[in-house]
C-alpha positions as CSV (number, residue, x, y, z in Angstrom):
1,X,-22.4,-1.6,19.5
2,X,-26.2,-2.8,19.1
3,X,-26.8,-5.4,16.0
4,X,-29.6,-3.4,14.8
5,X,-28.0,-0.1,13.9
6,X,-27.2,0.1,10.2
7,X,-23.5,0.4,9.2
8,X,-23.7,3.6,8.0
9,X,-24.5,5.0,11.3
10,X,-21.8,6.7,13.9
11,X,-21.6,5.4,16.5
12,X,-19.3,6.6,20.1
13,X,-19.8,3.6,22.7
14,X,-19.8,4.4,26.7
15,X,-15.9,2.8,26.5
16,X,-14.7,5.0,23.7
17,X,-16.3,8.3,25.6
18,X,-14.5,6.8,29.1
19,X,-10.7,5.9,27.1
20,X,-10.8,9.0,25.3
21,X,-11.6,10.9,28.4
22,X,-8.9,8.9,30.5
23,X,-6.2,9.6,27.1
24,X,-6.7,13.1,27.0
25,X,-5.8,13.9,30.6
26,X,-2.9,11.5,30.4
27,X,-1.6,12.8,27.1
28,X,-2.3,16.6,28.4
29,X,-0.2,15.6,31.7
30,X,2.6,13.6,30.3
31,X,3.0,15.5,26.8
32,X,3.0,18.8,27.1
33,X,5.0,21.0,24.5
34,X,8.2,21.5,26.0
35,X,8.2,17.6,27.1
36,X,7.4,16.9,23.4
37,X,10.8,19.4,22.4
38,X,12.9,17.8,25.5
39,X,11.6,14.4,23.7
40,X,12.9,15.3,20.1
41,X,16.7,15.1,21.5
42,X,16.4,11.7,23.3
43,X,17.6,8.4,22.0
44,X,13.8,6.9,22.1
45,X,10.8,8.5,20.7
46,X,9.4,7.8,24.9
47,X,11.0,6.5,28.1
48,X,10.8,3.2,29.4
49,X,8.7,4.6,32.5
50,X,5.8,6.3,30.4
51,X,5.7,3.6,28.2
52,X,5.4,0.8,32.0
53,X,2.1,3.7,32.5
54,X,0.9,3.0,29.2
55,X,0.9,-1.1,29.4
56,X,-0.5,-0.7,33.3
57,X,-3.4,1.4,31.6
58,X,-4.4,-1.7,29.8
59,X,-4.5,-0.2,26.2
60,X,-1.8,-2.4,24.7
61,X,-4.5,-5.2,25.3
62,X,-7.6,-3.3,23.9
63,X,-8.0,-5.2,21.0
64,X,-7.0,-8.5,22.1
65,X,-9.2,-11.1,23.3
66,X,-9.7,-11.8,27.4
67,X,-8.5,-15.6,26.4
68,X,-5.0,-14.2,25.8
69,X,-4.9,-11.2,28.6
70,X,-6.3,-8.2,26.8
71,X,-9.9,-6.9,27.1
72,X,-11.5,-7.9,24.2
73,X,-12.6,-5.0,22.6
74,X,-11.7,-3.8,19.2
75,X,-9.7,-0.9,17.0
76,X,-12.6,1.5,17.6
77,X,-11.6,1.6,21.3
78,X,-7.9,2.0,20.0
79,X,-9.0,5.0,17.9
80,X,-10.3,7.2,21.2
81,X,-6.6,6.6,22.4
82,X,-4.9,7.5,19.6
83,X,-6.5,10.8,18.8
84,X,-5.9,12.9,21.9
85,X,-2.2,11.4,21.7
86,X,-2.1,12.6,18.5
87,X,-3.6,15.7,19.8
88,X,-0.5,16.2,22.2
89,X,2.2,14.9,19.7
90,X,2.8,11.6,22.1
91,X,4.8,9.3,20.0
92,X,4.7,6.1,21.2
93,X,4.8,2.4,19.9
94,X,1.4,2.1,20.8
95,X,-0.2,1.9,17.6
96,X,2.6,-0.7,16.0
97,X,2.1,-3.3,19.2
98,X,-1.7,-3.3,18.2
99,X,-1.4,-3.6,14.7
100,X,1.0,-6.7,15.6
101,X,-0.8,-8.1,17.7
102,X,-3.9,-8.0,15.1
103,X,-1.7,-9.3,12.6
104,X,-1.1,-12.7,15.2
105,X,-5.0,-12.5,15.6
106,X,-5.5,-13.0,11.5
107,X,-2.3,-15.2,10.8
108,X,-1.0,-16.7,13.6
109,X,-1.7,-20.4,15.3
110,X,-3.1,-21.3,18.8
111,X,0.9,-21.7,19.4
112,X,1.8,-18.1,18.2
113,X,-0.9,-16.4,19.9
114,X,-0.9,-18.2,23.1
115,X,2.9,-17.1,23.3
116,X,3.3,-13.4,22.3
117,X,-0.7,-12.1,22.4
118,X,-0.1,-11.9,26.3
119,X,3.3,-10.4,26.1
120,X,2.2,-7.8,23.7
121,X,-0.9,-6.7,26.2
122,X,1.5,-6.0,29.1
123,X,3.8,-4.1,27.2
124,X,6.5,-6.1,24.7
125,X,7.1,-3.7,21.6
126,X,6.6,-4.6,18.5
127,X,7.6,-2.7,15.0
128,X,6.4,-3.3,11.9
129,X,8.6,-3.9,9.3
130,X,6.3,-3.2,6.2
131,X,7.4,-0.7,4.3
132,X,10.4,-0.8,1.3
133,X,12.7,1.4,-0.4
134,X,10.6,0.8,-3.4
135,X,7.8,3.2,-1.4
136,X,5.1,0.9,-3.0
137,X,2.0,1.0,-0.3
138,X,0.4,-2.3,-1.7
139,X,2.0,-4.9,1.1
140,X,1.9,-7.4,-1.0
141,X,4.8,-5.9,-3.4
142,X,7.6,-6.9,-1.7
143,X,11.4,-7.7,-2.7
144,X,12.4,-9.1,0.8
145,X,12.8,-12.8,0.4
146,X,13.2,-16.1,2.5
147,X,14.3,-19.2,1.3
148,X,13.5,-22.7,3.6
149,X,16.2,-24.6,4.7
150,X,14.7,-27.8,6.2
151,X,13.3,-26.6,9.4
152,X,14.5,-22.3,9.5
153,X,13.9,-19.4,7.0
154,X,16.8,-17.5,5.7
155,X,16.1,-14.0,5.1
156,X,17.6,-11.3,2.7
157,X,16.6,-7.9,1.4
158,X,15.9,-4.8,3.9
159,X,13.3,-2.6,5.1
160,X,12.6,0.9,5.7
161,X,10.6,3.2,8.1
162,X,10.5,0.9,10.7
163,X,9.4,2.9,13.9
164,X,11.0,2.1,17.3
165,X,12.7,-0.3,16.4
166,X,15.6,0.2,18.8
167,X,13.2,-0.1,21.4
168,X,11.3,-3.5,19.7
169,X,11.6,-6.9,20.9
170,X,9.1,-8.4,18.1
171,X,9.5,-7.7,14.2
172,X,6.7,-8.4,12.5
173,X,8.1,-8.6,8.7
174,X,6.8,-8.8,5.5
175,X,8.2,-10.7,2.6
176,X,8.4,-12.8,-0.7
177,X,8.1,-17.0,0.1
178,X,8.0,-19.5,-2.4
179,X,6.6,-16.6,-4.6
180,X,3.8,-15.5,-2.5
181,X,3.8,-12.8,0.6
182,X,4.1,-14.2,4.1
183,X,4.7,-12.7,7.4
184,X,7.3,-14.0,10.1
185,X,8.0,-12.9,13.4
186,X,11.6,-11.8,14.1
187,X,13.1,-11.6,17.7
188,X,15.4,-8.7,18.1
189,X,18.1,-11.5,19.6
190,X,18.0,-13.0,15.6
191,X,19.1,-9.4,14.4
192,X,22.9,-8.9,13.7
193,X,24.4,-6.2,15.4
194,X,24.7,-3.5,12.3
195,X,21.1,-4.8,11.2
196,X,19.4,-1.3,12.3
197,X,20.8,1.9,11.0
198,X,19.1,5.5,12.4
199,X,16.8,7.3,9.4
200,X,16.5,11.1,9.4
201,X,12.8,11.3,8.5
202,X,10.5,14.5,8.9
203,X,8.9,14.1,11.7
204,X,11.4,14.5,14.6
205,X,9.6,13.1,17.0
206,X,9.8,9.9,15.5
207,X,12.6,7.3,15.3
208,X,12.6,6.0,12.8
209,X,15.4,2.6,11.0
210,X,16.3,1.0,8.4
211,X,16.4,-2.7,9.0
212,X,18.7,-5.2,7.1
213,X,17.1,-9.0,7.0
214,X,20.3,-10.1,4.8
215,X,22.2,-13.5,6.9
216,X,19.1,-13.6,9.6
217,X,17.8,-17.2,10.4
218,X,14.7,-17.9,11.7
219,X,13.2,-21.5,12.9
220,X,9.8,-22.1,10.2
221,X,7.5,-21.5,13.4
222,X,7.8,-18.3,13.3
223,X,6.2,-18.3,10.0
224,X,2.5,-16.8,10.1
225,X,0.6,-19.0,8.3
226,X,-3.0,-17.9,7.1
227,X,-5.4,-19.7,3.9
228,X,-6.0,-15.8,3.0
229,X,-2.3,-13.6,3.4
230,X,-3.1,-11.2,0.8
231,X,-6.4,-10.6,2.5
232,X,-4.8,-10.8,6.3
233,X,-2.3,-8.0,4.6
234,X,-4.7,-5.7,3.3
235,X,-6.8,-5.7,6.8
236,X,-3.7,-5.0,8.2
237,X,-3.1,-2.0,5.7
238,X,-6.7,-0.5,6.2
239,X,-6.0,-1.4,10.4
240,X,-3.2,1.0,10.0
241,X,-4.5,3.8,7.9
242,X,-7.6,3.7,10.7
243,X,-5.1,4.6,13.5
244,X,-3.0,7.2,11.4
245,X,-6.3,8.6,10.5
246,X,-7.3,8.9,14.4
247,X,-3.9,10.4,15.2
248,X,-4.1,13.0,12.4
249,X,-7.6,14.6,13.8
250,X,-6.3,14.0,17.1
251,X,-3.1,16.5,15.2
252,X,-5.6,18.7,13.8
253,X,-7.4,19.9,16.9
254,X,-3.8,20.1,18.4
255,X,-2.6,22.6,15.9
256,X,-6.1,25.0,15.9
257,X,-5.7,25.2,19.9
258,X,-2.2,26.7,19.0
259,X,-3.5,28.5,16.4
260,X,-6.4,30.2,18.2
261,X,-3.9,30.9,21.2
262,X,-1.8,32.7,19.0
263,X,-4.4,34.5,17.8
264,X,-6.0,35.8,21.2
265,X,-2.3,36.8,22.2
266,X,-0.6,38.7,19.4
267,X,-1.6,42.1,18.8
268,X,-1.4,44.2,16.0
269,X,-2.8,48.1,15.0
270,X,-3.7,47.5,18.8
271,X,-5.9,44.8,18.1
272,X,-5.7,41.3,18.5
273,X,-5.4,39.5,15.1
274,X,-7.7,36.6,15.6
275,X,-10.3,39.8,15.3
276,X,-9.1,40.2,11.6
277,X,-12.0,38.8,9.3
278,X,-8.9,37.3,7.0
279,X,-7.6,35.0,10.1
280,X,-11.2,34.1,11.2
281,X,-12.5,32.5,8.3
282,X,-9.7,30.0,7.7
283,X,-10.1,29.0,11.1
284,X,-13.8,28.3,10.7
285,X,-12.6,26.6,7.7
286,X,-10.0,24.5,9.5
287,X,-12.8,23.1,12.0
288,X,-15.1,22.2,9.9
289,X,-12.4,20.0,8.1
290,X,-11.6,18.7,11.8
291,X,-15.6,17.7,12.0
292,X,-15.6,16.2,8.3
293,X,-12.3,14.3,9.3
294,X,-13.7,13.3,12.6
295,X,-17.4,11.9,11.2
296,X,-15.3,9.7,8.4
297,X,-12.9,8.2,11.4
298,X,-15.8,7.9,13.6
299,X,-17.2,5.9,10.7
300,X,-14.6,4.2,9.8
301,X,-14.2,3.4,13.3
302,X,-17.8,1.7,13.6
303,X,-17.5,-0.3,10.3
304,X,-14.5,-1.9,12.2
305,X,-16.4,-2.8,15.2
306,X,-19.1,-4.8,13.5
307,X,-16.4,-6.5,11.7
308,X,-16.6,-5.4,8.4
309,X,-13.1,-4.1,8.5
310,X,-12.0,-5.5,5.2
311,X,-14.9,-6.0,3.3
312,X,-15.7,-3.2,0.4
313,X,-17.9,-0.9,3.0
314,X,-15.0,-1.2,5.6
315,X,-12.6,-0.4,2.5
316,X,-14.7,2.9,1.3
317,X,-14.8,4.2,5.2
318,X,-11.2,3.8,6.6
319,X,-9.8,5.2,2.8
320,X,-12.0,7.9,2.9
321,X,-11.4,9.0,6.7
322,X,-7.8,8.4,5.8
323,X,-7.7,11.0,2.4
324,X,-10.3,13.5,4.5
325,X,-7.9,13.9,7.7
326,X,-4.9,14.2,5.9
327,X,-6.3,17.1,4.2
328,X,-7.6,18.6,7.1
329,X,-4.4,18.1,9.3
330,X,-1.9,19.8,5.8
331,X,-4.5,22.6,6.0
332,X,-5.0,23.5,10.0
333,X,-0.8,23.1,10.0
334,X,0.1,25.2,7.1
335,X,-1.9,27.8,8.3
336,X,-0.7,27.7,11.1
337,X,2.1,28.2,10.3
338,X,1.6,31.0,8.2
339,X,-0.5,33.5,10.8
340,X,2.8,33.0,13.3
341,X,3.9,35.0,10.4
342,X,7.9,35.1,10.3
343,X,8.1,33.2,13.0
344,X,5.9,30.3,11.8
345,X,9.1,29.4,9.5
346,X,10.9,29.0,12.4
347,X,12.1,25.9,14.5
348,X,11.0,27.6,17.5
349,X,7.8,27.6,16.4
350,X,5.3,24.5,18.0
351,X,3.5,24.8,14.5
352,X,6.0,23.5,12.7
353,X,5.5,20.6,15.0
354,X,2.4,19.5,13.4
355,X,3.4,20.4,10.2
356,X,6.0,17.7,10.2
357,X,3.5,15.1,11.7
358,X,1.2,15.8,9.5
359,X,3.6,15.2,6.6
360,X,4.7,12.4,8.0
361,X,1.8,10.3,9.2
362,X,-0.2,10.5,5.3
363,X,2.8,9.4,3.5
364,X,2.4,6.1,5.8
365,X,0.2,3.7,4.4
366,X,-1.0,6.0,1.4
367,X,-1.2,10.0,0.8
368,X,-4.5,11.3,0.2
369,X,-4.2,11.4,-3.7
370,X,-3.5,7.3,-3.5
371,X,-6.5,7.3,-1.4
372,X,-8.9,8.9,-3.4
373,X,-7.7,6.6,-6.6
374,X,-8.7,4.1,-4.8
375,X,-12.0,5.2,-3.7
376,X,-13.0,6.0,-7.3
377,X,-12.7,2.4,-8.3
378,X,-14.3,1.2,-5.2
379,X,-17.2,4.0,-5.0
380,X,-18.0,3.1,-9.3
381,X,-17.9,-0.2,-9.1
């Protein structure tokens, strides 16, 4: 990125073009549909052995500095990942390890990053634990609580929507101490053995748990400490609506290349449909929502690598790329959907596929609606 452009510009660095090059062939080889429907039976969301590939790729350490084993480049790298995995329905704990790991970058000490920064780059998984039953998407509302007891934190409460974590050896947990929000870091080997229970969510290719924090102990050095928490929180928030942004355009195209397949294959009045003026036009209309969605992540993406992530123009961009691809993913799926005709409503049907992710990733840090109220404030200021 060159200091002189202007920050509302778009910009696509030479290592963004290269990774999402490298993702897409990767994603197209290793997630193909009927690996993706073999997937949604399996006990994880991916195998240990794709997951090795992913780590020796280096993108777990994209956004983590050289000092502490990654390559030192930032979230707008992680975004030309993301997408063409979302493009291929990969689910992977990809996107949770980096937000971690960012999370240590803002809040944690010299200790905490020397220690897990390097493990997280060559493949530990983390989860988030974030999210509770409340469904409140401001972080900082929490009802999870620790209490200090001389040298260790005890725990209590539970969260909700925590992805992979059956797979996860860090927890990265939100919750309420002394009164104010503060992050720990919670070792799978502190969890009791019932702490995790299986949640039937939408999206099938995800797994995602329930996690109980009630009777769990922690030593107080795994508390993140940071001057700003709220603020650390909320650039964790708009960190996570960026990569469930990238993964919903990355859905988007996914769902029109079915689409259009369809459409060049099924006949009707011996003629293929995608010839019918009524089919055409709300395909034109679902790409041009994939290029609006795409320009706002690319954006959003650009704000984030001249580190104005969480200031009021890094705000604006991730909120708005966030609200314009979940509209354009909702839209490409449900028509999908509906030109399969009966068998759209079906579970045979890869369109239903999408439909599900798309549901699924903008109820996760804020629909579009949420969004939008946000943005007026912001945008009238």
């Amino acid at each position: 990125m060159t200091e002189q452009t202007e920050p509302s510009d778009i910009l696509f660095s030479d290592e963004q073009a290269q990774l999402l090059e490298i993702a897409e062939t990767f994603s197209a080889n290793k997630s193909p549909i009927d690996a993706v429907r073999r997937q949604l039976a399996a006990e994880d969301a991916i195998d240990g052995a794709l997951w090795r590939e992913i780590a020796a790729l280096g993108w777990l350490g994209i956004a983590i500095p050289e000092e502490f084993g990654g390559s030192g480049l930032g979230l707008g790298e992680v975004v030309a990942i993301v997408e063409p995995m979302g493009r291929k329905l990969l689910s992977s704990p990809l996107a949770s390890t980096t937000l971690a790991a960012q999370a240590i970058l803002c809040t944690g000490n010299d200790e905490q990053k020397s220690q897990w920064l390097p493990q997280l780059a060559a493949g530990t998984v983390a989860a988030l634990a974030l999210t509770e039953a409340h469904g409140d998407w401001d972080l900082c509302h929490l009802t999870c609580t620790a209490t200090r007891n001389g040298g260790t934190l005890s725990l209590s409460g539970g969260k909700t929507f925590v992805t992979d974590a059956a797979q996860a050896d860090l927890f990265l947990v939100s919750l309420a101490l002394d009164g104010a929000p503060a992050l720990v870091l919670v070792e799978k080997s502190a969890l009791g053995k019932d702490a995790l229970h299986r949640e039937v969510v939408v999206d099938e290719t995800r797994r995602s748990y329930g996690l109980s924090l009630d009777g769990v102990e922690l030593p107080a050095a795994n508390l993140l400490a940071a001057a700003d928490l709220p603020g650390c929180l909320k650039s964790l928030h708009l960190a996570a609506c960026l990569l469930y942004a990238a993964e919903m355009c990355g859905g988007t195209a996914g769902v029109i290349n079915v689409t259009l397949d369809y459409l060049k294959t099924r006949r009707q009045f011996d003629h293929f449909i995608g010839a019918y003026q009524a089919l055409k036009h709300p395909m034109v209309d679902a790409l041009v929502g994939l290029e609006q969605a795409r320009s706002h992540l690319y954006h959003a993406a650009t704000v984030f690598e001249m580190g104005n992530g969480a200031d009021g123009r890094g705000e604006v961009a991730v909120r708005m790329a966030k609200a314009q691809a979940a509209a354009a993913f909702a839209f490409a799926s449900d028509r999908a959907i509906q030109f399969h005709g009966a068998f759209g409503f079906t579970y045979d049907c890869d369109a239903q596929l999408y439909r599900r992710r798309a549901l699924w990733c903008e109820q996760q840090h804020g629909d579009g609606l949420h969004h939008r109220k946000h943005l007026a404030g912001l945008l009238l200021d």
